[in-house]
C-alpha positions in Angstrom: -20.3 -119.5 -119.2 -24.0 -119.5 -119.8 -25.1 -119.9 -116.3 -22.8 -116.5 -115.3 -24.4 -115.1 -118.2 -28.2 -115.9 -117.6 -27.2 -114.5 -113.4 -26.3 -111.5 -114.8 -28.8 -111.0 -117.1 -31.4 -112.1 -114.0 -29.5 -109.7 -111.7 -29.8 -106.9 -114.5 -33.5 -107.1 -114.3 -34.3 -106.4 -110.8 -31.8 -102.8 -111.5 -34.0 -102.0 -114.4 -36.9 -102.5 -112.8 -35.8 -99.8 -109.8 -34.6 -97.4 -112.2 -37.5 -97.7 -114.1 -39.4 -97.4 -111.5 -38.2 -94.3 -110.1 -38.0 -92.7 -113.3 -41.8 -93.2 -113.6 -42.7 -91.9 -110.4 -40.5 -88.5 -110.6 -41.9 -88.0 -114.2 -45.5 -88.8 -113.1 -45.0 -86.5 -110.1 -43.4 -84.0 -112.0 -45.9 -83.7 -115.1 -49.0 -83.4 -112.8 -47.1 -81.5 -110.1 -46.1 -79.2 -113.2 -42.5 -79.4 -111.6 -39.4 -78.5 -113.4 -37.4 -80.8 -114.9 -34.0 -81.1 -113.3 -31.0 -82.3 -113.6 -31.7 -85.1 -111.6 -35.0 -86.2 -113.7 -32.5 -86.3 -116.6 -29.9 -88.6 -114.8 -32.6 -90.9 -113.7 -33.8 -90.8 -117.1 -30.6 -91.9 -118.8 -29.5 -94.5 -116.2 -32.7 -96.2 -117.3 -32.1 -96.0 -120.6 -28.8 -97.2 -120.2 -29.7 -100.4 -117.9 -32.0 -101.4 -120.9 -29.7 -101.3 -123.7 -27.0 -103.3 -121.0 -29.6 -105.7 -120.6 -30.6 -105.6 -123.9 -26.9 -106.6 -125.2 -26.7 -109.0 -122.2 -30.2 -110.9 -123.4 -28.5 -111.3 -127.1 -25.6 -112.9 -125.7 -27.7 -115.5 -123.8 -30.0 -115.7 -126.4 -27.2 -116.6 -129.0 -25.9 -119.5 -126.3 -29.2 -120.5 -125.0 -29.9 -124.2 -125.1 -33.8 -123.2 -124.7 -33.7 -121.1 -128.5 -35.1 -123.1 -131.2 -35.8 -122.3 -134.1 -36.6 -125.4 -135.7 -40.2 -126.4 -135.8 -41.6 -123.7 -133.6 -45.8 -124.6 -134.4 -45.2 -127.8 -132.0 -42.9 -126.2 -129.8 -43.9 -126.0 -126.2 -44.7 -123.1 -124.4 -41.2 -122.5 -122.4 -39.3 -123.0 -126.0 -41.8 -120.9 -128.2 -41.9 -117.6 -125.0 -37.8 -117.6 -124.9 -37.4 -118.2 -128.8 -40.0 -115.2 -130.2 -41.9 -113.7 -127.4 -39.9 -113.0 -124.7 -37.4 -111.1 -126.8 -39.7 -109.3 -129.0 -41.7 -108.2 -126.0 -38.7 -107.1 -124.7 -36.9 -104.9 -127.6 -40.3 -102.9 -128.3 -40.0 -102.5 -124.5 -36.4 -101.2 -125.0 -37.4 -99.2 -128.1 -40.4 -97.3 -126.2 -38.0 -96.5 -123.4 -35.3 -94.8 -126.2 -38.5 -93.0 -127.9 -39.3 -92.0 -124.8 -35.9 -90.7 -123.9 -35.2 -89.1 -127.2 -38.7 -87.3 -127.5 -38.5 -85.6 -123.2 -35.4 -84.2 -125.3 -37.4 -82.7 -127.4 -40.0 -81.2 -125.1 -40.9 -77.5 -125.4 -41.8 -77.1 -121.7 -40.7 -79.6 -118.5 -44.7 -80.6 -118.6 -43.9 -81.9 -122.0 -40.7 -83.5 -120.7 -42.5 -85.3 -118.1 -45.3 -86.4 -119.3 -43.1 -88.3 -122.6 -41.2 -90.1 -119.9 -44.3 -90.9 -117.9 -46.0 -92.5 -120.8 -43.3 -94.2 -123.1 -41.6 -95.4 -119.5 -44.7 -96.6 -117.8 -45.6 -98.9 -121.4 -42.2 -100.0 -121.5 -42.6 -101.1 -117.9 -46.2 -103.1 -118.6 -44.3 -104.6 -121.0 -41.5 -105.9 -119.3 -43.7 -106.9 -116.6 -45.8 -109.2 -119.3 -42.4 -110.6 -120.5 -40.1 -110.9 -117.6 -40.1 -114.9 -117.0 -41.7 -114.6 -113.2 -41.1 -118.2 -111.1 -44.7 -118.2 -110.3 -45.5 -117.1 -114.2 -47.0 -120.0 -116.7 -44.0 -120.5 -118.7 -40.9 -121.5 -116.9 -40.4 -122.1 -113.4 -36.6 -121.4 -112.6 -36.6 -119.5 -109.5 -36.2 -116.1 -108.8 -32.0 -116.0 -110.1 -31.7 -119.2 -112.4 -29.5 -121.5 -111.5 -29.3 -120.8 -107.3 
């Protein structure tokens, strides 16, 4: 069961990273295009938001079954266990928590400039972040391949 559930959560990250993606380039287009904000920004918008918080609830699940998590004696941990225990998932929900300020505050905007440009910013952080705390198969702290497991 955790092998399916690590190749989702795998898979899930390559769709965030498209939507993401996406979503930065229309709001970074539109804000200094001073285009208006449509429907369709919106829609790319939420299906970001929403393939975080899926991936988000997927992570928990494999962090709650991971063999890798320990909690026990984490100062001589190595550098695989300490990045899956702490950092990896604390990277990743102030990632998830930028994206949902993000969304929630474009809400709020008084103009579609306003819109765009809180979506450009609170997106294109979350992404860095992500970037920084994805576990890449050429990155320094695990080396499973580009979908564990295959």
């Amino acid at each position: 069961m955790f092998t399916g559930l690590l190749h989702i959560h795998s898979l899930f990250r390559y769709l965030i990273l498209i939507f993401l993606l996406i979503a930065i380039y229309k709001a970074f287009t539109g804000w200094l295009g001073k285009k208006p904000f449509t429907k369709s920004n919106k829609t790319m918008n939420l299906m970001s938001l929403i393939f975080a918080h899926s991936q988000l609830l997927f992570g928990i699940w494999v962090y709650a079954q991971s063999p890798v998590v320990q909690f026990s004696n984490l100062s001589n941990a190595t550098k695989e266990v300490r990045f899956f225990t702490m950092e990896h998932g604390v990277m990743m929900i102030i990632a998830i928590l930028l994206i949902t300020l993000g969304y929630s505050l474009s809400k709020k905007g008084a103009t579609d400039e306003a819109k765009h440009k809180r979506i450009a910013i609170f997106y294109l952080l979350a992404l860095i972040l992500i970037l920084i705390a994805i576990p890449w198969p050429c990155g320094p702290f695990v080396v499973r391949g580009w979908m564990p497991g295959m």
